[in-house]
C-alpha positions, 0 to 999 in steps of 0.5 A, a space after each residue: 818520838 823520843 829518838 830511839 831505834 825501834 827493833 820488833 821481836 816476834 810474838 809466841 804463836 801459842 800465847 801471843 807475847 812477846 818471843 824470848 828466843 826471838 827477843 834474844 837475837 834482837 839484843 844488842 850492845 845499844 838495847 836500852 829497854 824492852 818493851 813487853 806487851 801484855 795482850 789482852 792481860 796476858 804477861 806469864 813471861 814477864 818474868 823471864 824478861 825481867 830476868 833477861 833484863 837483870 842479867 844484860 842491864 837493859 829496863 823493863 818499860 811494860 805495856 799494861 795497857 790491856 792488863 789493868 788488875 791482871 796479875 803473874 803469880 799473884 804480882 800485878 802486871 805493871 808493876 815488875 819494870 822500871 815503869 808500867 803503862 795503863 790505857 783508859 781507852 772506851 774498851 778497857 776494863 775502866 775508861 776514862 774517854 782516853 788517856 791512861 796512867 803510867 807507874 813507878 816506884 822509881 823515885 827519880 823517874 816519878 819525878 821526870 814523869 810529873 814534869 813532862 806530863 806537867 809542860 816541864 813545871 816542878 811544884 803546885 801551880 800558883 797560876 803566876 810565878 810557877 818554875 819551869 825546869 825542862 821540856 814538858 807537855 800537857 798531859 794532864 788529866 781533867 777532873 771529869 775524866 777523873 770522875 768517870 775513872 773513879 766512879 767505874 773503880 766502885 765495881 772494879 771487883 764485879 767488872 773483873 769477876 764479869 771477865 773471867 765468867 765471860 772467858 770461863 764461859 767460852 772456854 766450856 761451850 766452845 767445841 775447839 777443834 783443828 780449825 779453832 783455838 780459844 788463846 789461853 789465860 791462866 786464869 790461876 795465876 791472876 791473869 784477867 781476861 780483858 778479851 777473848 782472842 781466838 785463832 781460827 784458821 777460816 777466820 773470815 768465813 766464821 766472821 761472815 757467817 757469825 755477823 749473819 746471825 748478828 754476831 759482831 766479832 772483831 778482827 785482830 790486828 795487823 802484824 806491826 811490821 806489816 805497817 807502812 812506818 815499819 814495813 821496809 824495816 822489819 821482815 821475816 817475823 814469821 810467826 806473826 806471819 802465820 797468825 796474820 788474818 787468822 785471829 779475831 776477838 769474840 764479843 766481850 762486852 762486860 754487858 753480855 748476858 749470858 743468852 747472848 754468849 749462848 747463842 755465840 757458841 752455838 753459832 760457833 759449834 754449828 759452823 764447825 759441825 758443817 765443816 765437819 
């Protein structure tokens, strides 16, 4: 929208972010930022990437919108480009319905940001005479939204602690195997679980069979270059290719009990004891 050329790089099979060999091969003498996505509240790359970024003047923007209190080596995801971006979508650790918040501690850009979230108006509002000084939209959050955030940030700590236990929890229970990986966190690093992705080579039978015992997992995402705006484009992101329909999220509900994640690695174990 903003009038850039768009150039996908290939994901790391291993951890799901961004590939930095793959990365490399795709900058070029017009690249202006690189967008790393921290899936699920991953980002140990990130610093790498701001490395990169330093070393061939191209800005780090972050999609954090995963990663809210996420951390790499104790430095909250987010906050190492030029600007960090935050969903507050109904499946993140705080909602607000929609919408999300973006970050800087780029003055200049700060700025910018007010204005287009703000229909290009500089300064209060007086509801008359207000100064309009570029193009703007109305990005604005309500009050009610607002509330709903703050009123979910009284309990952040025990939400954030719920995750990890969550994650902990599979990580113990689950027998993984050749057909079935449960994707990493480092958790020491600071990095929160928001989801929990695994890799499963028979995916779809394991999701039928789960749904059969009333377990509901979800399916991961199609590879974006699989996409219609960007399937004539990009090709040969073969790693993306590989992960294709063998991925889904386990249930992460922050409401899970700990019977219902119980009966979830049994069924689990059990399937793969047959296969066996």
């Amino acid at each position: 929208m903003a009038g850039g050329k768009i150039i996908l790089a290939d994901v790391n099979p291993i951890n799901l972010l961004i590939d930095e060999k793959s990365l490399i091969k795709r900058i070029n003498p017009k690249t202006k930022f690189i967008i790393p996505v921290h899936v699920s509240g991953r980002g140990e790359n990130i610093r790498k990437i701001v490395s990169l970024g330093k070393k061939k003047s191209i800005k780090i923007i972050e999609d954090a919108a995963e990663a809210l209190g996420s951390k790499s080596q104790g430095k909250s995801l987010g906050s190492f480009g030029i600007a960090g971006c935050f969903s507050f979508a109904p499946n993140k650790i705080l909602t607000t319905g929609q919408g999300g918040i973006v970050v800087t501690n780029n003055f200049k850009l700060f700025k910018k940001l007010k204005r287009l979230k703000d229909q290009g108006r500089e300064g209060p509002t007086t509801g008359g005479e207000d100064k309009y000084v570029s193009i703007g939209y109305n990005f604005k959050f309500t009050n009610l939204q607002s509330s709903l955030a703050l009123s979910q940030i009284k309990n952040i700590n025990w939400r954030m602690k719920k995750l990890r236990e969550i994650y902990k929890f599979y990580l113990k229970n689950i027998k993984q195997n050749k057909y079935f990986r449960i994707i990493n966190f480092n958790i020491k690093s600071g990095e929160l679980p928001l989801w929990i992705d695994v890799w499963c080579s028979n995916r779809n039978k394991l999701y039928n069979f789960l749904k059969s015992k009333n377990i509901v997992c979800r399916y991961y995402w199609e590879p974006i270059n699989t996409c219609k705006p960007y399937k004539s484009s990009f090709k040969n992101l073969s790693n993306s290719k590989k992960l294709q329909k063998k991925m889904m999220w386990l249930p992460s509900s922050l409401d899970m009990s700990v019977k219902e994640q119980k009966k979830v690695c049994e069924k689990i174990n059990y399937f793969f004891s047959k296969i066996n």
